[in-house]
C-alpha positions as CSV (number, residue, x, y, z in Angstrom):
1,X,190.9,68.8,39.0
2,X,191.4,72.4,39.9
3,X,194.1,72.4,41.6
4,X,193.9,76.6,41.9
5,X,190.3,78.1,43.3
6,X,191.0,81.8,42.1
7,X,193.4,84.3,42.1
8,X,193.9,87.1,44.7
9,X,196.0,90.3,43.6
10,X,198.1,88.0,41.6
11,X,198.5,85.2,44.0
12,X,196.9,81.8,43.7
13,X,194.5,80.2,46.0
14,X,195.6,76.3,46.0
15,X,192.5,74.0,46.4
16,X,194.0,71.8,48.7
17,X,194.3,74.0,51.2
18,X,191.8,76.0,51.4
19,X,189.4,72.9,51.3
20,X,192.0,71.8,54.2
21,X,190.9,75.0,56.3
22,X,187.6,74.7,55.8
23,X,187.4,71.1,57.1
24,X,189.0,72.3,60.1
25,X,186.5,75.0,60.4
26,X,184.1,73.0,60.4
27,X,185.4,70.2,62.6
28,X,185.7,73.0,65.0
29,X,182.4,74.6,64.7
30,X,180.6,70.7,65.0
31,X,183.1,70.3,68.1
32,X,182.0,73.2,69.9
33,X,178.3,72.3,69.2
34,X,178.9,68.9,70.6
35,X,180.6,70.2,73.6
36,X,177.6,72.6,74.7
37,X,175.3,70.3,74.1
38,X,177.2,68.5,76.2
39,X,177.4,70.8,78.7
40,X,180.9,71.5,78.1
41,X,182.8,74.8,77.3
42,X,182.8,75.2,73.3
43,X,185.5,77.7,73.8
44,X,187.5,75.0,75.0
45,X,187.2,73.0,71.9
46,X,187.7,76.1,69.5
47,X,190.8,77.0,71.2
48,X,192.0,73.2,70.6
49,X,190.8,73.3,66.7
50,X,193.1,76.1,66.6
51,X,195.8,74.6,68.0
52,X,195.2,71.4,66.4
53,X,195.7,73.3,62.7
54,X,199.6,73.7,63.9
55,X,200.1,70.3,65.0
56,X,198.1,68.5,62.6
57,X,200.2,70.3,59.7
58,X,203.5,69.9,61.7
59,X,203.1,66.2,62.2
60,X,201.7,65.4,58.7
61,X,205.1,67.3,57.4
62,X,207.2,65.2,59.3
63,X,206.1,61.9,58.7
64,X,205.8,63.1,54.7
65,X,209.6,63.8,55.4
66,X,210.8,60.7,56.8
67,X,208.2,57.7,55.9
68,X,207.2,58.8,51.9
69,X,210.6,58.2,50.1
70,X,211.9,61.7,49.8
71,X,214.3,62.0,52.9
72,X,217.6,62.1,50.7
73,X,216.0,64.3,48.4
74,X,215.4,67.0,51.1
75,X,219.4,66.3,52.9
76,X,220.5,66.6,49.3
77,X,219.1,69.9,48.3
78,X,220.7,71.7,51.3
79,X,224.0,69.3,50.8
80,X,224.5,68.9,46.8
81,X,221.4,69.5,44.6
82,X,223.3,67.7,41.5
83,X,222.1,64.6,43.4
84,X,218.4,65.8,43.3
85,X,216.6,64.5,40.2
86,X,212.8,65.1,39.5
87,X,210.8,63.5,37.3
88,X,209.0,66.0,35.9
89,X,208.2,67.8,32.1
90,X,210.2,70.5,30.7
91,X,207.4,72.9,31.3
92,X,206.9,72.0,35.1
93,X,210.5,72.4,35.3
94,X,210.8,75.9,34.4
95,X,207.9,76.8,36.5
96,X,209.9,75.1,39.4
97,X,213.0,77.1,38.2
98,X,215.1,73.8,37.7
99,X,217.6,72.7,35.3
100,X,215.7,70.6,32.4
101,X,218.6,67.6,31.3
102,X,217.2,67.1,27.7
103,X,219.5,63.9,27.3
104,X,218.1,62.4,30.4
105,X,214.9,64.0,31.0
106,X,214.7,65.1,34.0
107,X,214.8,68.1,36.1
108,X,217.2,69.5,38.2
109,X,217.2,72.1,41.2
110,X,219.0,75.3,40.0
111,X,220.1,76.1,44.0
112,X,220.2,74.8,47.6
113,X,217.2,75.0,49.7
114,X,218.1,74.0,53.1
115,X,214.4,74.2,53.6
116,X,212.8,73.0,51.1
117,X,211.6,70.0,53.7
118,X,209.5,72.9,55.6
119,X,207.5,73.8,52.7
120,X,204.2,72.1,53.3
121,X,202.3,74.8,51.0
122,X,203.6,73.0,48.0
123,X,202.3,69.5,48.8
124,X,203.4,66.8,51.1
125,X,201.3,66.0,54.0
126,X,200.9,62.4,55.4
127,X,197.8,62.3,57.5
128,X,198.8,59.9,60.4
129,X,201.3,62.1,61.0
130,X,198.8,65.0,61.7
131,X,196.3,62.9,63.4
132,X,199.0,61.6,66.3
133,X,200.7,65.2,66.7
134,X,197.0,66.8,66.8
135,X,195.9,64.0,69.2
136,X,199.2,64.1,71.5
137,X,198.7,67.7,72.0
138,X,194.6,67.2,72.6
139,X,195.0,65.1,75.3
140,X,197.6,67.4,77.1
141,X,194.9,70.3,76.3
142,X,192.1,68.8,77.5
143,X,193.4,67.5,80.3
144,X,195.5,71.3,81.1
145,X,191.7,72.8,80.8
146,X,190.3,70.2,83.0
147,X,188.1,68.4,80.3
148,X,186.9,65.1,81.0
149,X,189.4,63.2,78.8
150,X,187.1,60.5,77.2
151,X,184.3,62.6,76.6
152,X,186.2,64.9,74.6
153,X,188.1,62.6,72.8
154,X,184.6,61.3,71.6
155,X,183.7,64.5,70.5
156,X,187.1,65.1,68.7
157,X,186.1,61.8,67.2
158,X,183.7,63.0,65.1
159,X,184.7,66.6,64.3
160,X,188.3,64.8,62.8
161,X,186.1,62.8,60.7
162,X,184.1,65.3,59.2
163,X,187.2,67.5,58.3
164,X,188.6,64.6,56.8
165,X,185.7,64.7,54.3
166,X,186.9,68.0,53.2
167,X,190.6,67.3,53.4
168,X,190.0,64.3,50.8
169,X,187.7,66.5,48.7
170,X,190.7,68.9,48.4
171,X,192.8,66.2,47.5
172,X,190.9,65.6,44.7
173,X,190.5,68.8,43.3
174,X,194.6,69.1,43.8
175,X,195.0,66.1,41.8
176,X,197.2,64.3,44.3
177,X,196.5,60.7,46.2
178,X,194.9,59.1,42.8
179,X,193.9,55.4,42.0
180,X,194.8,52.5,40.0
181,X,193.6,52.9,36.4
182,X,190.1,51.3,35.6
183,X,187.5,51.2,33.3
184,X,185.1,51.0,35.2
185,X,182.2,54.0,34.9
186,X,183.0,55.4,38.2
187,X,186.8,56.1,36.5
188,X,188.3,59.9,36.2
189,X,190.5,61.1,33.8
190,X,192.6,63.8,35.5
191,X,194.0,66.8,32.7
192,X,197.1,66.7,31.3
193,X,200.5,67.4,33.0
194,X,198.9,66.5,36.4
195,X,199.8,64.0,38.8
196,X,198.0,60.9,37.6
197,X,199.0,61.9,33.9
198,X,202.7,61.9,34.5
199,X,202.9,59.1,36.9
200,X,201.0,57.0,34.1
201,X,203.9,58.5,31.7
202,X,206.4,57.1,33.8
203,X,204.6,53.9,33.9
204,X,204.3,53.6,30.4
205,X,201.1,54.0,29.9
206,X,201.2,57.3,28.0
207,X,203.2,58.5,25.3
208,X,203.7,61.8,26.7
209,X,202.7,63.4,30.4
210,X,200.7,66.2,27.7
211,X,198.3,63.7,27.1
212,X,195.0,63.5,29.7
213,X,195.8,60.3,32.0
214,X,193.7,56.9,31.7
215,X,190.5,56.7,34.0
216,X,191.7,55.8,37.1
217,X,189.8,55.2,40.6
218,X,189.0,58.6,42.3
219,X,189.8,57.4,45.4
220,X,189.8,60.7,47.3
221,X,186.2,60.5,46.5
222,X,186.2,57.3,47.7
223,X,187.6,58.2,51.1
224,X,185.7,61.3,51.3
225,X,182.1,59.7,51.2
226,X,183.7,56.5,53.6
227,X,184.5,59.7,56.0
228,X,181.3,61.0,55.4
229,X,179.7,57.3,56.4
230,X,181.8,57.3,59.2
231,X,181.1,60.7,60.3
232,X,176.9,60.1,60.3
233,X,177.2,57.0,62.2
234,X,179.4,58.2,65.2
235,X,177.2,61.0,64.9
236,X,173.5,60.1,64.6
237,X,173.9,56.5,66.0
238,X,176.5,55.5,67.8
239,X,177.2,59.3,69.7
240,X,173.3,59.0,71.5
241,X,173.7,54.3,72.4
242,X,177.2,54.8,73.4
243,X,177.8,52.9,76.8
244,X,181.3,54.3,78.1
245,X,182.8,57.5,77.5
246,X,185.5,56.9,74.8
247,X,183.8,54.3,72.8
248,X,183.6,56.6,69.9
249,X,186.6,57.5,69.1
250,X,188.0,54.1,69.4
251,X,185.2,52.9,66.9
252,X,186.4,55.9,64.8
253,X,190.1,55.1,64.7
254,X,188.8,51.5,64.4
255,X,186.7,52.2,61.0
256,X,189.1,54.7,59.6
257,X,192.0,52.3,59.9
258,X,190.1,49.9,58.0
259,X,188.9,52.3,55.6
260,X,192.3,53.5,54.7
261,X,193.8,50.0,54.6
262,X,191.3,49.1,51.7
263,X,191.9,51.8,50.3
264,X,195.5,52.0,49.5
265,X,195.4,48.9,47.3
266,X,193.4,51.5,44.9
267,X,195.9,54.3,45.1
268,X,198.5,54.6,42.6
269,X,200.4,58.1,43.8
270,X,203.9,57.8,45.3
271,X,203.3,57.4,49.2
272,X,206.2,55.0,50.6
273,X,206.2,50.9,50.6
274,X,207.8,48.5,53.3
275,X,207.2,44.8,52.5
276,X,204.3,45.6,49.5
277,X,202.1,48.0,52.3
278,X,202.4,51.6,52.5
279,X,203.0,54.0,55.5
280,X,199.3,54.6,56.2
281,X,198.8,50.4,55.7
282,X,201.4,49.4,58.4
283,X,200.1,52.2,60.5
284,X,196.7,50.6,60.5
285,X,197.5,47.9,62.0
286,X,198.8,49.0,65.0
287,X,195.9,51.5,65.5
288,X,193.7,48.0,65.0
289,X,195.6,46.6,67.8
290,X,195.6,49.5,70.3
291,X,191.8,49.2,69.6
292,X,191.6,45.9,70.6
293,X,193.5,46.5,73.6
294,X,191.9,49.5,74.8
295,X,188.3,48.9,74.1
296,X,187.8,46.3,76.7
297,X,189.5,47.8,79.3
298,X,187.5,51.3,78.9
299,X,184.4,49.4,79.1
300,X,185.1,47.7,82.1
301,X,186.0,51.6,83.4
């Protein structure tokens, strides 16, 4: 875990993020490869990774906002912050200049912050929610610069799942999106005060968030090599057999849905539950579905 890269004139550099722009930068620079191999404009596509930053962060906001539990929280720091309690140490709580409640241990917000649901720099992104914004605005793009549709969605395709490699490798380095604990050899053991640790304090499991959490499945490793998997067969063999335009990024959304699916039942970070499955499980299933539908019908195009 390291959750800041280095420090600039006093200010940090957050992993997360910067990983997060890199894989964007890269999705890009693959995308505009594809596309003049293609014999396509690569401006065109670098322009749309541009774009696609905005969006992709904008949507991933929202959905944090409304699907992962913390709605109230946001209406009731710009409404009445006494009914705002985190569960967080002493010392986390002065670096988040809160109130610390020593009788009931928790932490309080000192002040209103109307908008406190904006701040996507300090974690809180839900990536379904960035993948249909960026991919609502892609198709109106494309189609506004006269792309043919299909063939750049299957070029998007892969470009999304390479940034997602980098996006999950951030993750991990951030500490957030963490597994189940195991003891099996491929378990980490994040540092102390860190997500994992005081989740597993909360749980129980610890005596104190100061202690280093209990192994637990590094499943943003695990979804960065799936990604990675994913990214090398749409790339290297599916991308040069593919027999309509649009096959790959169905077979993309196809293999990530069931990728994250899997993987959620390893996750043990707060992320949202409706009837035992989490946001990203019940969004799976509908992408599985549109699949299904659409797959057929694009072949027979």
């Amino acid at each position: 875990m390291l959750p800041t890269l280095a420090e600039i004139f006093g200010e940090p550099i957050p992993a997360y993020f910067t990983l997060l722009l890199v894989g964007f930068a890269a999705a890009t620079w693959l995308a505009a490869r594809l596309a003049r191999h293609d014999g396509l404009n690569p401006d065109t596509f670098i322009d749309l990774g541009l774009f696609c930053v905005i969006f992709g962060v904008l949507g991933a906001r929202v959905l944090h906002v409304f699907a992962d539990g913390y709605f109230w929280d946001y209406v009731h720091l710009c409404t009445d912050p006494t009914k705002v309690a985190w569960e967080i140490t002493a010392a986390q709580c002065t670096r988040a200049e809160g109130i610390w409640d020593a009788t009931r241990e928790i932490c309080q917000p000192s002040e209103r912050d109307c908008f406190a649901w904006a701040a996507f720099w300090r974690g809180g992104l839900t990536y379904y929610g960035g993948l249909i914004a960026a991919s609502i605005f892609g198709i109106w793009f494309l189609k506004r610069e006269g792309v043919p549709l299909y063939r750049g969605m299957d070029i998007a395709a892969i470009s999304i799942s390479l940034g997602l490699v980098f996006g999950r490798m951030g993750c991990f380095l951030g500490g957030c999106c963490f597994g189940v604990h195991t003891d099996h050899r491929f378990g980490v053991s994040f540092p102390a005060f860190s997500p994992a640790s005081e989740s597993q304090w909360r749980a129980g499991l610890l005596e104190a968030p100061r202690l280093r959490s209990l192994p637990v499945h590094p499943t943003q490793l695990y979804e960065a090599f799936g990604c990675l998997a994913i990214t090398g067969f749409l790339l290297f063999w599916l991308r040069p057999r593919k027999r309509f335009d649009g096959q790959v990024m169905l077979t993309f959304i196809a293999l990530y849905a069931i990728l994250r699916f899997v993987l959620e039942y390893w996750r043990a970070d707060d992320r949202g539950e409706l009837l035992t499955l989490s946001t990203s499980q019940l969004l799976a299933i509908p992408a599985l579905l549109l699949v299904a539908t659409l797959y057929p019908r694009w072949k027979r195009r």
